[in-house]
C-alpha positions as CSV (number, residue, x, y, z in Angstrom):
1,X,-7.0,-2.0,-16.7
2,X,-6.7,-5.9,-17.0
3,X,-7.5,-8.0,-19.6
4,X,-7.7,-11.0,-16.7
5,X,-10.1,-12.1,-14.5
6,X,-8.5,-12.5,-11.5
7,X,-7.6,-9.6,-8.9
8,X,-8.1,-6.2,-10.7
9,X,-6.9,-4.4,-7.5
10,X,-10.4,-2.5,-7.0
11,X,-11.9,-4.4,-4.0
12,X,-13.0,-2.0,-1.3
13,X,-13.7,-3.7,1.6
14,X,-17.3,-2.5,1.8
15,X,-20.9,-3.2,1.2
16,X,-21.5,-5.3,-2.0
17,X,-23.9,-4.1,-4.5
18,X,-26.4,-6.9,-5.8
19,X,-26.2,-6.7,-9.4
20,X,-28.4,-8.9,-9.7
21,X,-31.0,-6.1,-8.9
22,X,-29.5,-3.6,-11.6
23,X,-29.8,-3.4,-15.0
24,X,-29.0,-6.2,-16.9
25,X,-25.1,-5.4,-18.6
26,X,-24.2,-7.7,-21.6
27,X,-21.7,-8.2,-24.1
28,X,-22.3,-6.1,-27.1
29,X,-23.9,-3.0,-25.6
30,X,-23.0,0.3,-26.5
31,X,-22.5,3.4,-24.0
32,X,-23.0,6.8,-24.7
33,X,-23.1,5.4,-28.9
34,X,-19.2,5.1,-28.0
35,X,-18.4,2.1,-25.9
36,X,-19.1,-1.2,-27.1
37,X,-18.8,-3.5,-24.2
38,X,-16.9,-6.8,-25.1
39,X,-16.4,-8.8,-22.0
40,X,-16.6,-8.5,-18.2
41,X,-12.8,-8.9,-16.5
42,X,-13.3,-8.0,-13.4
43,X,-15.6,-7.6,-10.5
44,X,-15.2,-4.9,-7.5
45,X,-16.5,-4.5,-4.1
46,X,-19.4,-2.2,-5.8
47,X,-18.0,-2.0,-9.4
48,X,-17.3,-4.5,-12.6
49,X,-14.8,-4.1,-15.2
50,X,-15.3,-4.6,-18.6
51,X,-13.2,-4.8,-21.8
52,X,-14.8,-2.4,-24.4
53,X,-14.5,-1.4,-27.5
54,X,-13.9,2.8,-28.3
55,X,-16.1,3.3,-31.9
56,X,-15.2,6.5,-32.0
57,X,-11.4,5.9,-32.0
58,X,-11.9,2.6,-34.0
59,X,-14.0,4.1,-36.7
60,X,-11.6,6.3,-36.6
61,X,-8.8,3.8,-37.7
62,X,-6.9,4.3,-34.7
63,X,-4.9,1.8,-32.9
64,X,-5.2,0.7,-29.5
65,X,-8.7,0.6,-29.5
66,X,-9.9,-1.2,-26.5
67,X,-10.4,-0.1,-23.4
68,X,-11.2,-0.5,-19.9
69,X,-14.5,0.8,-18.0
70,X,-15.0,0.4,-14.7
71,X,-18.7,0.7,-13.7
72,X,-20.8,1.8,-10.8
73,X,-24.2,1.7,-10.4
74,X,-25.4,4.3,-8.5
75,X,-28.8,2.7,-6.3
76,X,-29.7,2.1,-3.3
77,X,-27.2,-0.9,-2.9
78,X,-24.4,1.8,-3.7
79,X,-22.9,3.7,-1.0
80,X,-22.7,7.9,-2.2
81,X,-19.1,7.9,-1.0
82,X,-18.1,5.2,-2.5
83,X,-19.0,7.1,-6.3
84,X,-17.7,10.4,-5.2
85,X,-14.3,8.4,-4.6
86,X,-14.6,7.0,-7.7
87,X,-14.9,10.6,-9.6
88,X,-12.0,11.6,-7.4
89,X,-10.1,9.1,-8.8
90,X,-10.5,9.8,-12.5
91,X,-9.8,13.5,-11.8
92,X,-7.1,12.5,-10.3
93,X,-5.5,10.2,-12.2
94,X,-6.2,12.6,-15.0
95,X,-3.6,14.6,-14.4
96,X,-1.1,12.5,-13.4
97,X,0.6,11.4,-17.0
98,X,3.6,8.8,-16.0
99,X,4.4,5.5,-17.8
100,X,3.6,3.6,-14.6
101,X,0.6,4.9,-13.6
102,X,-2.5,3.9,-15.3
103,X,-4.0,6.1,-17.6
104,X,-7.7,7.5,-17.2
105,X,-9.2,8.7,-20.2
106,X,-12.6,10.6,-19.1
107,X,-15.7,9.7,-16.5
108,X,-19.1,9.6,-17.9
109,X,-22.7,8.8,-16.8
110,X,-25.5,7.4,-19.1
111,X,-28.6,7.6,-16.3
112,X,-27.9,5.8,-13.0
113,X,-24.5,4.4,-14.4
114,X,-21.4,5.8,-13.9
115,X,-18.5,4.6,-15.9
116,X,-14.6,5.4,-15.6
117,X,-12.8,4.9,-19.0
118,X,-9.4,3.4,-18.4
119,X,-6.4,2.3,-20.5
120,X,-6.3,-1.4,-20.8
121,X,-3.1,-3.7,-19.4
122,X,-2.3,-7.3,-20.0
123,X,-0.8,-9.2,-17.3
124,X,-1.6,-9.9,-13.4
125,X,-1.8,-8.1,-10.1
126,X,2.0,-8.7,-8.0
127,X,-0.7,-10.3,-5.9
128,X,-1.4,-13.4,-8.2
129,X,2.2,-13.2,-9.3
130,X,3.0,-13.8,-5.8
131,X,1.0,-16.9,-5.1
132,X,2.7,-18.2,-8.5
133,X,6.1,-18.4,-6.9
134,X,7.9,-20.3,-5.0
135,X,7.4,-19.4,-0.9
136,X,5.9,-16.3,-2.5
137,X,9.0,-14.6,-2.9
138,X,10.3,-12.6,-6.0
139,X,13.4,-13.2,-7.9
140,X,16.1,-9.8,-6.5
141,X,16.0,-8.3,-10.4
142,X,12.3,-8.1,-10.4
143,X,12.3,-6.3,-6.5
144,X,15.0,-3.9,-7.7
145,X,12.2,-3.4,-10.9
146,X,9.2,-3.0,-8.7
147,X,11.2,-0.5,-6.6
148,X,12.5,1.4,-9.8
149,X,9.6,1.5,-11.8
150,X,6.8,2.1,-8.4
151,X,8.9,4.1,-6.5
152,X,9.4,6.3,-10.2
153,X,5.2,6.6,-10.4
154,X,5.0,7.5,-6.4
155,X,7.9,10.3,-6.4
156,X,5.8,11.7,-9.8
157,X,2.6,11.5,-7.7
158,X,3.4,13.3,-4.8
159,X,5.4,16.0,-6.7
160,X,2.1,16.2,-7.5
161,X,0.7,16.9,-4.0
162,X,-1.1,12.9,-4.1
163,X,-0.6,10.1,-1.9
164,X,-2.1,6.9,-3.1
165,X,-2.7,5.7,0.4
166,X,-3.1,2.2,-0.4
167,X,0.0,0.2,-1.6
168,X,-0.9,-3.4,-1.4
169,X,0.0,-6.1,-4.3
170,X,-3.0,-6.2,-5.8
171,X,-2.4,-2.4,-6.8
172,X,0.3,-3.3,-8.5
173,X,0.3,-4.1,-12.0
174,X,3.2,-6.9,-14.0
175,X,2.1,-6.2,-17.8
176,X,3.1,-9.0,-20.1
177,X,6.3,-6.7,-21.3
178,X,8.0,-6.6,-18.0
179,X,6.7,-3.2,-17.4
180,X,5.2,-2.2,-14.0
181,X,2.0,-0.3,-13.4
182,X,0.7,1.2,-10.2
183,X,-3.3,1.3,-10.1
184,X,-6.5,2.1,-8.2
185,X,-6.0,5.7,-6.9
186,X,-9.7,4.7,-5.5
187,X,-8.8,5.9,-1.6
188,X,-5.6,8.7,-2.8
189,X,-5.4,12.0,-0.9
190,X,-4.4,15.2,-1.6
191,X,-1.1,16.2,0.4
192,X,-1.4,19.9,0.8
193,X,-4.0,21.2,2.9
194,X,-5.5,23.9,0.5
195,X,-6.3,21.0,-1.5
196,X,-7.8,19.5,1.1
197,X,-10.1,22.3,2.2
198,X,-11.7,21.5,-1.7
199,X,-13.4,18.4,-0.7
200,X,-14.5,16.7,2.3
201,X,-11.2,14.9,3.9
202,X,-10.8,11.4,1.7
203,X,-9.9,9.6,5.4
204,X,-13.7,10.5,6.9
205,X,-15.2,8.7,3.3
206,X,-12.7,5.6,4.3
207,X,-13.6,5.9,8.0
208,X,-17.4,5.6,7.1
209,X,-17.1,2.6,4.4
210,X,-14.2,0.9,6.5
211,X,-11.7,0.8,3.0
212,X,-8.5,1.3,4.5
213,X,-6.6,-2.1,4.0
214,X,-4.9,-2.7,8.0
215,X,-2.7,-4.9,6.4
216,X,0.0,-2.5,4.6
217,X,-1.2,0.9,6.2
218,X,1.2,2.7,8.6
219,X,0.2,3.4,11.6
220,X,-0.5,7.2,11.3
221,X,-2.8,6.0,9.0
222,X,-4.6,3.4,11.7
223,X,-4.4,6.3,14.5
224,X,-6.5,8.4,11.5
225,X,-4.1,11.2,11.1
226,X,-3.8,13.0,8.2
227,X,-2.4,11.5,5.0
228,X,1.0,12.3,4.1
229,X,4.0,10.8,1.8
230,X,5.6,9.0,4.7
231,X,2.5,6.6,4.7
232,X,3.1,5.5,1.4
233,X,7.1,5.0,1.9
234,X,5.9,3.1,4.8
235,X,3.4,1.0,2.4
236,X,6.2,0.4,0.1
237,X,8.7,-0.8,2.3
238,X,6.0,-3.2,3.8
239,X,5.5,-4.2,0.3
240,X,9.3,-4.8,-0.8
241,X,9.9,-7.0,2.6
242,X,6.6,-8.9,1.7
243,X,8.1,-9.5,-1.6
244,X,11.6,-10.6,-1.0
245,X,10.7,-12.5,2.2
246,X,7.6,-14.4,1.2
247,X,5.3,-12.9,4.2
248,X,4.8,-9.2,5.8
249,X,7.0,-7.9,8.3
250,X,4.8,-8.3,11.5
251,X,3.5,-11.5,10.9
252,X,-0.4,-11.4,11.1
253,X,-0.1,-8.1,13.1
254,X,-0.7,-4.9,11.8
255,X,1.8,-2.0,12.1
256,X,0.1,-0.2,15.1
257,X,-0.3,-3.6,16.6
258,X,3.0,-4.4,16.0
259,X,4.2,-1.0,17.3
260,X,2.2,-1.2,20.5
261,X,3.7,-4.5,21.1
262,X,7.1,-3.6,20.4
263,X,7.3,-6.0,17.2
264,X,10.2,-5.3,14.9
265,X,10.5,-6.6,11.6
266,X,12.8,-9.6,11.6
267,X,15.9,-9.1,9.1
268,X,15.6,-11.3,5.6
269,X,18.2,-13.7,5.3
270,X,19.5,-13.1,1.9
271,X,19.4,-9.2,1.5
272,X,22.9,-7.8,2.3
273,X,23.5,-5.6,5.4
274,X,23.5,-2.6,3.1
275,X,20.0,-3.4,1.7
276,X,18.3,-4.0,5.0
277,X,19.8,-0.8,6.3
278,X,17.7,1.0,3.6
279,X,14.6,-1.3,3.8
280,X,14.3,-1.1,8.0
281,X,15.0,2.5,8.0
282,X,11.8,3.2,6.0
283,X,10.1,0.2,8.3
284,X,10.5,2.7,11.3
285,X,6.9,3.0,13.3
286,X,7.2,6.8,13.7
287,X,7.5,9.6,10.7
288,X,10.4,11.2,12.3
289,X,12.6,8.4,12.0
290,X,11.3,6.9,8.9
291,X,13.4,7.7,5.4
292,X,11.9,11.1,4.3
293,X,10.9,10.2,0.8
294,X,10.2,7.6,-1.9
295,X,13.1,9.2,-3.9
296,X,15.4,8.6,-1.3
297,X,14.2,5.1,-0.5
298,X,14.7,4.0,-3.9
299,X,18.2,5.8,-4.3
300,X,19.0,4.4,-1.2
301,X,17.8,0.9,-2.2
302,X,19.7,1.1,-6.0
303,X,22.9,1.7,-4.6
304,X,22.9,-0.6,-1.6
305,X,22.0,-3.4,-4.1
306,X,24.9,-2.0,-6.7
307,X,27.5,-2.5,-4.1
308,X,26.1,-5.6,-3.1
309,X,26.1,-6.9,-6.5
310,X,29.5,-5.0,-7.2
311,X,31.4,-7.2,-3.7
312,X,29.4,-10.5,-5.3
313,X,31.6,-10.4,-8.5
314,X,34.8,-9.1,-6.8
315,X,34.8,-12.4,-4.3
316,X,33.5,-14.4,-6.8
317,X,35.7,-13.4,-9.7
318,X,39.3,-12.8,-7.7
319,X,41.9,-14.9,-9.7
320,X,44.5,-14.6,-5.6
């Protein structure tokens, strides 16, 4: 995770706990006789974030020492579901080793604390990179990377059988390197339903602590059907208009609202004909007329912005 303050992309939008009624956390602690706590960077709906220190590894002379833990206490304040989701999410993420999906290192407990142990980035949500820019929009070079270097992590996910389920900016990670890296796998679901029979269905847990985030969900996902990949090629197109427009699609509607009021997303301005093709075709309300995959949306999306860029040069550099 983060070394920033700001928006670490883990705000469910449930109860808060009141830490001030739990053990007293402070800088130079030690978990387990492992994790030396350093500084607090971020605080969740019912978790912080701290900066800490791995002895084992730095005693060890290893480099990239520091980590991230996220911590839930679990009390009274603390919904159950809300720590079950968070021990499906380090299981979770676990196995799914990709450069642009944060790495999870192991889930522990010391007594009523439970702690996820995370690799630490440098940089800032899209979200806060947004409200940096002018009108909100991104530059087209660092769309075409968010829908390279996401749309890379989702297609590895669900080859995986998991939908992340909640694609919003402050999910997605700019490191100081350029790099992208999707986070918070706090609400994914599994896609196939023998994995599903396992545990009890991730949408009734979101159902009971109202997490789903209305603002980039499709509206499958809204109607509380079961999770699949379209609802994250969905998410993602919502995100790539948000980004190259400034502002979401359906204005301060969601998308079943938008659907039942026949709302359609009104075309950007300065994405070519070929681009918008691609980006509206995965905007489409129902799954059966949406684009089928996240691999197709970003081949789709590459090459429509190749030819545009290809026509630019050809007007632009003609010599007749």
């Amino acid at each position: 995770m983060s070394d920033d303050s700001s928006d670490l992309g883990y705000s469910l939008a449930v109860k808060t706990c009141r830490w001030e009624d739990t053990p007293a956390l402070q800088p130079g602690q030690v978990l387990k006789d492992r994790y030396l706590l350093i500084k607090e960077i971020g605080v969740g709906g019912q978790s912080k974030v701290y900066k800490a220190r791995d002895l084992v590894a730095y005693r060890a002379g290893l480099d990239n020492v520091d980590v991230a833990l996220k911590l839930i206490w679990d009390n009274t304040d603390v919904q159950k579901d809300f720590v079950s989701l968070v021990h499906r999410e380090a299981r979770r993420l676990r196995d799914l080793a990709h450069p642009n999906i944060v790495r999870v290192y192991d889930m522990d407990q010391t007594g009523a604390l439970h702690f996820m142990v995370m690799e630490l980035l440098s940089g800032n949500p899209l979200s806060k990179v947004l409200k940096q820019k002018d009108q909100r929009q991104l530059e087209m070079q660092h769309v075409q990377r968010i829908v390279h270097d996401v749309g890379s992590a989702l297609a590895y996910s669900h080859s995986k059988g998991i939908v992340h389920s909640d694609l919003k900016p402050g999910n997605i990670f700019i490191n100081d390197d350029g790099s992208i890296t999707l986070i918070d796998f706090n609400i994914s679901a599994p896609i196939a339903p023998h994995m599903r029979e396992k545990e009890e269905s991730t949408l009734k847990i979101l159902v009971r602590l109202g997490a789903v985030t209305p603002a980039y969900a499709s509206p499958q996902q809204l109607q509380g059907a079961d999770t699949c990949e379209a609802d994250d090629v969905f998410s993602f197109a919502l995100l790539i208009y948000l980004c190259l427009a400034g502002h979401r699609p359906f204005g301060p509607k969601n998308a079943l609202e938008a659907m039942e009021a026949g709302v359609r997303p009104k075309r950007i301005e300065h994405v070519s004909s070929a681009q918008w093709k691609v980006l509206s075709q995965a905007l489409a309300f129902e799954d059966e007329e949406r684009t089928a995959s996240i691999a197709e949306f970003v081949a789709g999306f590459q090459l429509a912005s190749k030819q545009t860029t290809t026509g630019w040069l050809r007007s632009h550099l003609s010599w007749t």
